[in-house]
C-alpha positions in Angstrom: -66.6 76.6 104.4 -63.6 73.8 104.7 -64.8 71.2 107.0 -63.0 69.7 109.7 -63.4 65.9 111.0 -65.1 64.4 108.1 -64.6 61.3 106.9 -62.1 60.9 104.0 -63.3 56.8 103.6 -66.5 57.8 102.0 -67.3 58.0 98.6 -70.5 59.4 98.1 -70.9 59.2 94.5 -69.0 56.1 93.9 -71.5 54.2 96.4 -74.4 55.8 94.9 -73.4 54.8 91.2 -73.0 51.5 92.6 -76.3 50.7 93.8 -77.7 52.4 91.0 -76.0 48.8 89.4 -77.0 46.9 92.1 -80.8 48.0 91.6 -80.6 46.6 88.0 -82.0 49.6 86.9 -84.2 49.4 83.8 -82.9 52.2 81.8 -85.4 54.3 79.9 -82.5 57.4 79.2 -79.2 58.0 77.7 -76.7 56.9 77.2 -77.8 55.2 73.9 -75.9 52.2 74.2 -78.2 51.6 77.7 -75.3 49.6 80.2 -73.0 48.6 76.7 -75.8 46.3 75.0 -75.9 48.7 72.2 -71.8 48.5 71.8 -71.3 44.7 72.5 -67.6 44.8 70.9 -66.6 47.9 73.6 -68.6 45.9 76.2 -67.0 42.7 75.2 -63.4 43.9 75.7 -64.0 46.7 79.2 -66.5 44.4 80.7 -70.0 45.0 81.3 -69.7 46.7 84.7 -67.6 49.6 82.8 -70.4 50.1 80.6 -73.4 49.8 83.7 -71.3 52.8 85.1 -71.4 55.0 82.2 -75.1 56.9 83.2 -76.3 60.2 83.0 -78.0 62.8 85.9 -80.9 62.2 87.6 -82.4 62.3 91.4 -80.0 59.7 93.0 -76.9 59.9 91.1 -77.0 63.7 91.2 -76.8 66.5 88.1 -73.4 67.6 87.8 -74.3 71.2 86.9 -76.0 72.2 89.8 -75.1 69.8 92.6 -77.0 69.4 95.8 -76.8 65.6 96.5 -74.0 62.9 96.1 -72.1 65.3 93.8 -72.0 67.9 96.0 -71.2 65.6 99.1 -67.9 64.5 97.2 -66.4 67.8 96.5 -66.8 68.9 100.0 -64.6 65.6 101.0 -62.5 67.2 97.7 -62.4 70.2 99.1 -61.2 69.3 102.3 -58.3 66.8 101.4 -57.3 69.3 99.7 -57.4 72.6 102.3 -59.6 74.2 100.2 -63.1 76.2 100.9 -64.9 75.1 97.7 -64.1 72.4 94.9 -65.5 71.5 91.6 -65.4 68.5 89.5 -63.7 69.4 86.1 -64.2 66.7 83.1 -62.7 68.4 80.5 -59.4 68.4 82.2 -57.4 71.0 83.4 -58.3 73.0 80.5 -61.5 74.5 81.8 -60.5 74.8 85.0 -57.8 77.5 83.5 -60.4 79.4 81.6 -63.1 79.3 84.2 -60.4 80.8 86.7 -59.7 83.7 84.4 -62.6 84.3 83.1 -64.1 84.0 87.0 -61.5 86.8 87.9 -61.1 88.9 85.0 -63.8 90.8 82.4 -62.7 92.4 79.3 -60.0 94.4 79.6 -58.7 93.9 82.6 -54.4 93.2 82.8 -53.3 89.4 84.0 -49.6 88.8 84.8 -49.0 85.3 83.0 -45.7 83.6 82.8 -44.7 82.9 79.0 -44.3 79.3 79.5 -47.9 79.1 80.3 -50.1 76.0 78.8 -52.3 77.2 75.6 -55.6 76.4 77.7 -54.1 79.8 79.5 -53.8 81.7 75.9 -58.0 80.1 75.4 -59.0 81.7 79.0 -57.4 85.1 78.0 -59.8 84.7 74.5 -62.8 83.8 76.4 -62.0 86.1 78.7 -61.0 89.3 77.0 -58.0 89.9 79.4 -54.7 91.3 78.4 -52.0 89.4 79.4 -48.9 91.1 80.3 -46.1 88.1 79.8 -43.4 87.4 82.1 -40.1 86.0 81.0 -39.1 82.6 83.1 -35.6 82.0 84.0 -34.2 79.8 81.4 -31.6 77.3 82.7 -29.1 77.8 79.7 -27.2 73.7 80.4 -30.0 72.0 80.0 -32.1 74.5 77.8 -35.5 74.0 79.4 -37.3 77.7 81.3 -37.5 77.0 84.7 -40.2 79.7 87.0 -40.8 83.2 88.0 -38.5 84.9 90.3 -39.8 87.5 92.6 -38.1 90.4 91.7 -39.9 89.9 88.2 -43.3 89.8 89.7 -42.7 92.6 91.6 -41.3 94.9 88.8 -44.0 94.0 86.5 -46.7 95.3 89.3 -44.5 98.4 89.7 -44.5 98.7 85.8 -48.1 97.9 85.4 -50.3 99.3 89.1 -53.8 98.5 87.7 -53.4 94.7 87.6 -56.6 92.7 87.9 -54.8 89.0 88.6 -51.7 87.0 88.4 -51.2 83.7 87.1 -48.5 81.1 88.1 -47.5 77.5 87.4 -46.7 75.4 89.8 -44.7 73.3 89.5 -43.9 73.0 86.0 -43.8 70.7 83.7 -40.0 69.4 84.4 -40.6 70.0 88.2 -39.4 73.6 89.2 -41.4 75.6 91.3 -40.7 79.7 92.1 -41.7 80.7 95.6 -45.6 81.0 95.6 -45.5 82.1 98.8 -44.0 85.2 98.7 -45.3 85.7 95.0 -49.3 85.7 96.9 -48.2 87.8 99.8 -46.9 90.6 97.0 -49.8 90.1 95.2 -52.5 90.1 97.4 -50.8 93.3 99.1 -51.6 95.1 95.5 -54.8 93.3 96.2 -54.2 91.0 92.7 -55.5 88.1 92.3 -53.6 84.7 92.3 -54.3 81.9 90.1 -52.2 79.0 90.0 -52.0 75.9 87.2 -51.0 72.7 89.3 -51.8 70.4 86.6 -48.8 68.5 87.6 -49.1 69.1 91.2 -52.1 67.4 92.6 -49.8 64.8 94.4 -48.1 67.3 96.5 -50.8 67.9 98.7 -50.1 64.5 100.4 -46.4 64.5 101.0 -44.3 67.1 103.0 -41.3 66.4 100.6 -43.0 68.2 98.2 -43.0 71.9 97.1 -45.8 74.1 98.9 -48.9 74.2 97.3 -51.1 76.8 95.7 -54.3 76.3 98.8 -51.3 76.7 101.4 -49.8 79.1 100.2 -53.0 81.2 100.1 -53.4 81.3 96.6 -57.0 82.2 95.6 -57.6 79.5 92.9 -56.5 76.3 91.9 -56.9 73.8 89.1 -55.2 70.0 89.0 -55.0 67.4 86.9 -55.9 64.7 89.4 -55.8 62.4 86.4 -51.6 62.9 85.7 -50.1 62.2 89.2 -52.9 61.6 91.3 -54.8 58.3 90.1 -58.0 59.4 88.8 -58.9 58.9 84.6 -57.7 60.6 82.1 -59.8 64.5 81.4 -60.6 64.4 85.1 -59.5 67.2 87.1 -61.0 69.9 90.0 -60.6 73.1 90.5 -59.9 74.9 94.0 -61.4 78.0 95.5 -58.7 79.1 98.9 -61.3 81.7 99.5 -64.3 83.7 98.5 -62.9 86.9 97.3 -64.3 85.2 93.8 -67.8 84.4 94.5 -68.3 81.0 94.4 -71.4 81.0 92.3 -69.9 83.3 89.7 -67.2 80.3 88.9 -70.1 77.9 88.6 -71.8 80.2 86.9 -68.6 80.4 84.2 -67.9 76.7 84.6 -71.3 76.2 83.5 -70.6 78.1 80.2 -67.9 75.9 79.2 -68.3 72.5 80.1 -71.0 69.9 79.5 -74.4 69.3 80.6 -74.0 65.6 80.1 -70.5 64.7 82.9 -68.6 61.7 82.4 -70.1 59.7 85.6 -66.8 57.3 85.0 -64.5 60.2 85.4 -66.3 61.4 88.7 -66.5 58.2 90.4 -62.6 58.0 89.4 -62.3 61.8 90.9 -64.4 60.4 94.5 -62.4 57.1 94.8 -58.6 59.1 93.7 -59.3 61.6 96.5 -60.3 58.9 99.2 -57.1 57.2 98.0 -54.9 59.8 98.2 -56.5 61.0 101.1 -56.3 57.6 103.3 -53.2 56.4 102.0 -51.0 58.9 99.7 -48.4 59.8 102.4 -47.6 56.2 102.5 -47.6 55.7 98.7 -45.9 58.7 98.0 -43.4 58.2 99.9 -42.4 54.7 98.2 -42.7 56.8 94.6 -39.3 59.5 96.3 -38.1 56.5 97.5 -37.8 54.3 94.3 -37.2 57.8 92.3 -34.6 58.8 94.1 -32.6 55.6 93.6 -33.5 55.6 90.2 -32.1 59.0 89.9 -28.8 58.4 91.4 -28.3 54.4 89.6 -29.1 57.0 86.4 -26.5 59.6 87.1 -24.1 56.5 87.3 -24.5 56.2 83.6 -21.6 57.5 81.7 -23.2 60.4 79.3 -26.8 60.9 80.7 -28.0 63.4 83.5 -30.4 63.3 85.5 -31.5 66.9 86.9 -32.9 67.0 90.7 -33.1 69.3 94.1 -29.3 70.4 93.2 -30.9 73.1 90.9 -32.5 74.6 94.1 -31.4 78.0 94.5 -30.8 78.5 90.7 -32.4 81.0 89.5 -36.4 80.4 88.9 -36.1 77.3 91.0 -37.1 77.9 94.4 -38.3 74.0 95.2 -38.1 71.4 92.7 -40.8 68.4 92.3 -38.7 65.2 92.8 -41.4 63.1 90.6 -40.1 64.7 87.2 -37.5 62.7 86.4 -35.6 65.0 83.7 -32.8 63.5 81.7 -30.2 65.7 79.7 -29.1 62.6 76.8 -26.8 65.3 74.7 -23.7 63.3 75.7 -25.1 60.5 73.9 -25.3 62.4 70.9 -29.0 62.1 70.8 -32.1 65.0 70.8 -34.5 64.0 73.3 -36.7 63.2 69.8 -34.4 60.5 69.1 -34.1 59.0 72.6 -37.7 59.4 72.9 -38.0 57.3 69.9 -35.3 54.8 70.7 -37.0 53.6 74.0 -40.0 53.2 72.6 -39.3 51.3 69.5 -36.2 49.4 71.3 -37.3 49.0 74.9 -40.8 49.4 74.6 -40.8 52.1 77.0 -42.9 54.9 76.6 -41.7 58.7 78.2 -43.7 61.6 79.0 -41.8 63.9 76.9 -39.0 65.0 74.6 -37.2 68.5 73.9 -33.9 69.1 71.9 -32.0 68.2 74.8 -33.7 65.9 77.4 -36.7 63.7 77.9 -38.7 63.3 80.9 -40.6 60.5 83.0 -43.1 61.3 85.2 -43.0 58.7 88.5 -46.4 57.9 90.4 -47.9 56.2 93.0 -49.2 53.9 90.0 -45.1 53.0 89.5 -43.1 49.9 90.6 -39.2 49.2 90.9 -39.0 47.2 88.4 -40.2 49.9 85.7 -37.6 52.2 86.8 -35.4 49.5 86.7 -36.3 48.9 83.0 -35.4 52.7 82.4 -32.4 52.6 84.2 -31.0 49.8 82.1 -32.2 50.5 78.7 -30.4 54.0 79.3 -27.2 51.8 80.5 -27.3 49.8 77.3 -27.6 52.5 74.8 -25.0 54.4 76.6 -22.7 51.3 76.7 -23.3 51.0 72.5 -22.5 54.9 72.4 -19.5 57.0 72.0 -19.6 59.4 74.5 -19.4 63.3 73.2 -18.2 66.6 74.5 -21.5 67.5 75.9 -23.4 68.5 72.1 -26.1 70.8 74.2 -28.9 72.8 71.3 -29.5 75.7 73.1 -31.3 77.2 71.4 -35.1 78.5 73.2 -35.6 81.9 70.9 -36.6 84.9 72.6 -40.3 85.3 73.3 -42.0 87.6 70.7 -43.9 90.3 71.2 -47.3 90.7 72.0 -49.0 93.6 69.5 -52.4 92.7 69.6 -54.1 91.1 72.5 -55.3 87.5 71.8 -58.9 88.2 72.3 -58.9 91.3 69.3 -56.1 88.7 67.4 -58.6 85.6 67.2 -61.5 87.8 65.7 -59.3 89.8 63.1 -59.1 88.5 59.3 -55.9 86.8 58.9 -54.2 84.9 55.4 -52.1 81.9 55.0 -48.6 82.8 54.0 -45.4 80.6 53.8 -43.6 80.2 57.0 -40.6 81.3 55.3 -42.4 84.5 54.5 -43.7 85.3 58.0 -40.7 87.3 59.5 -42.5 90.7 60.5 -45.9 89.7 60.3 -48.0 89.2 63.2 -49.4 85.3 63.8 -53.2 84.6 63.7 -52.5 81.4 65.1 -50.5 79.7 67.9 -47.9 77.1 67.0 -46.8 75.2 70.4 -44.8 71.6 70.9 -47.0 69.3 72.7 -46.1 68.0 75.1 -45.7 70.3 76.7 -48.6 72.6 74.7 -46.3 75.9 75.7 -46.8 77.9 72.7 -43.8 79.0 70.5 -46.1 81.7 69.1 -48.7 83.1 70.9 -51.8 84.7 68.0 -51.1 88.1 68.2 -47.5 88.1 68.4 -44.4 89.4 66.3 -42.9 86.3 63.8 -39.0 86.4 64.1 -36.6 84.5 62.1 -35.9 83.2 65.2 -39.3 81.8 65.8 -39.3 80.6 62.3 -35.4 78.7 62.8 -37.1 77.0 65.7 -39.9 75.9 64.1 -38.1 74.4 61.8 -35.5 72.5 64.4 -39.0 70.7 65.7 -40.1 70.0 62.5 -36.7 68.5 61.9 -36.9 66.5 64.5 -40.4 65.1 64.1 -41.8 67.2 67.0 -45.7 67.0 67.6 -46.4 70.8 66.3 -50.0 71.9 67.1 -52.5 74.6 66.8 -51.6 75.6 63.2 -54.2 74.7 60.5 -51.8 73.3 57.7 -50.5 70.2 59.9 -47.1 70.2 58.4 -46.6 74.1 59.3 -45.2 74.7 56.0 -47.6 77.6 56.4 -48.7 79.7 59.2 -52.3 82.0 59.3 -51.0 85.7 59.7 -53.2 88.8 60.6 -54.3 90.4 57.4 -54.3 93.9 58.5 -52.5 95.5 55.1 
């Protein structure tokens, strides 16, 4: 049950790894390299207490798959930062927490609403799972060609088109900030009584701040999975998953999450989990309220800048955007005459500054309470100089996001069928054995299963023209793409 008046200073895991150190323990147990004497050079350069920190379960310390000591104490004080009734640690990011949720709420066969612009982790948990997804088209916002969320009237047609739903699943917010309205999205679904599962990998911050858009727990979504690792301080592959109620038994998703994650938990990334909670717990109001306060300047010194854009809350009430995520800084650079490829590559090789994306049209940095003024001043004035050493163009927008495909066979029957390697040139028609996604943001182009257009293949090739990170495909290049052999 969420627990009220507990103390948020304690770190029950944290401390107990630390006396574990303390103690001097003589250690007769993996990890191999026993406290970094077996890897000197690593030791040498993260320091020896890194290493001493780097244990495995046992009585003390607690055993991450079935919890009942300083494990389990932490993710009630997770559970209740967060307003939720049950949390778990996740150390293979936000990944498994996807898959666990739909496999948790869905068996084989059952229907899941899923936006198209989902993460590929979602397209895994449909696999695992054996669900069928039934895809939703996002609002696309056409200036700046990114897909923004999930109106209502979309949800509720596709319920009315399809009564025997099992679950829906939503983002929130996305990846360049927008946010539909999960509020009324859960009322409708749960009066259908569906399911709500919601990705807020980039969300785990707006828990602490009122600024921010709701959240999945208060809007009474009944799952939730963050990456507390991308905006809310913890390490990198740390993340937990949320539970708003029990209509999902509780030992039926630890049950799942037991399927697909290890036996042997990163004790780094869990001590990073305990102390990021009790941080953002104590203190994140405060801090987050310096990050809107230095991004909103750096926001409006950037939209000063002849030829660059930077898109915030004035896209509230377009279409798809209910609330919009203020820490996504978005820039639109097309008046500069650059892809967001290029600029991407022209801060980092020129100003030795490194952004969280790129797509044909705008890059995007990601602000956090780990940020200070003077890197947003550092953005600000790179952006100033390349604009001052560039002829500003009528705005050169490529808008050009192709149509989402579609879905034939379900992912599930797809990933077991025999499938060829053909030509991408030669895949018009055929149906993909394989997804082929940009990452960041790892929102599939192709989904396996689904119909190859030319337009899929003219896209494909604007990435690969502009250096784009393609993934998922087994040639590398994806001069060719793995088709269904079903001839």
């Amino acid at each position: 049950m969420y627990l009220k008046n507990i103390d948020q200073n304690l770190t029950p895991l944290f401390d107990a790894v630390k006396k574990y150190i303390d103690d001097e323990v003589i250690p007769f147990h993996v990890p191999g390299h026993k406290h970094g004497k077996g890897i000197p050079e690593l030791m040498n350069y993260l320091g020896k207490r890194v290493l001493n920190m780097d244990v495995n379960g046992m009585e003390d310390l607690d055993y991450f798959n079935n919890p009942t000591g300083v494990i389990y104490e932490s993710e009630r004080l997770l559970a209740d930062a967060f307003g939720a009734q049950k949390a778990f640690f996740l150390v293979n990011g936000t990944t498994s927490g996807i898959q666990a949720m739909i496999m948790s709420a869905c068996k084989p066969g059952d229907k899941i609403i899923i936006p198209r612009n989902a993460h590929k982790s979602v397209i895994g948990g449909i696999i695992l799972s054996g669900a069928v997804p039934i895809y939703v088209e996002p609002e696309i916002n056409e200036e700046l060609g990114i897909a923004n969320g999930i109106t209502v009237e979309k949800i509720e047609n596709t319920i009315k088109s399809h009564p025997n739903v099992k679950a829906l699943f939503l983002i929130n917010p996305t990846y360049y900030g927008f946010t539909s309205d999960i509020k009324t999205i859960v009322e409708i679904a749960h009066s259908h009584d569906i399911l709500v599962l919601v990705d807020e990998a980039h969300g785990s911050h707006m828990y602490f701040h009122e600024d921010f858009p709701l959240t999945a727990m208060k809007s009474g979504a009944d799952m939730s999975t963050l990456s507390m690792h991308k905006t809310g301080g913890s390490l990198t592959q740390s993340s937990v998953l949320m539970m708003g109620n029990t209509k999902i038994s509780p030992d039926k998703v630890k049950k799942t999450l037991n399927l697909i994650y290890t036996s042997s938990a990163s004790y780094l990334l869990m001590c990073s989990l305990d102390v990021a909670r009790k941080h953002m717990s104590i203190k994140g109001r405060e801090l987050l309220e310096n990050t809107l306060q230095m991004v909103r300047w750096a926001r409006d010194e950037i939209n000063k800048i002849e030829g660059v854009y930077a898109f915030g809350k004035e896209l509230v009430g377009y279409p798809g955007c209910f609330n919009f995520d203020e820490t996504k800084l978005g820039i639109n650079v097309r008046n500069l005459g650059y892809t967001g490829y290029e600029m991407e590559s022209k801060l980092r090789k020129e100003y030795n500054i490194q952004i969280e994306l790129a797509d044909l049209n705008n890059i995007l940095a990601i602000a956090s309470i780990g940020d200070v003024k003077e890197n947003f001043e550092a953005l600000i004035n790179s952006l100033k100089d390349i604009s001052d050493k560039t002829k500003i163009k009528p705005y050169n927008k490529i808008n050009f996001l192709p149509k989402y495909p579609d879905s034939i066979v379900s992912p599930r029957e797809a990933y077991y069928m025999k499938k060829k390697l053909v030509k991408l040139s030669d895949s018009e028609g055929e149906i993909a054995g394989e997804i082929v996604m940009a990452y960041p943001p790892g929102i599939p182009v192709i989904c396996i299963g689904e119909i190859i257009t030319k337009e899929i293949i003219d896209y494909i090739n604007i990435l690969k023209g502009e250096n784009c990170q393609l993934q998922g495909t087994d040639d590398p290049l994806v001069d060719y793409i793995k088709i269904l052999d079903i001839k």
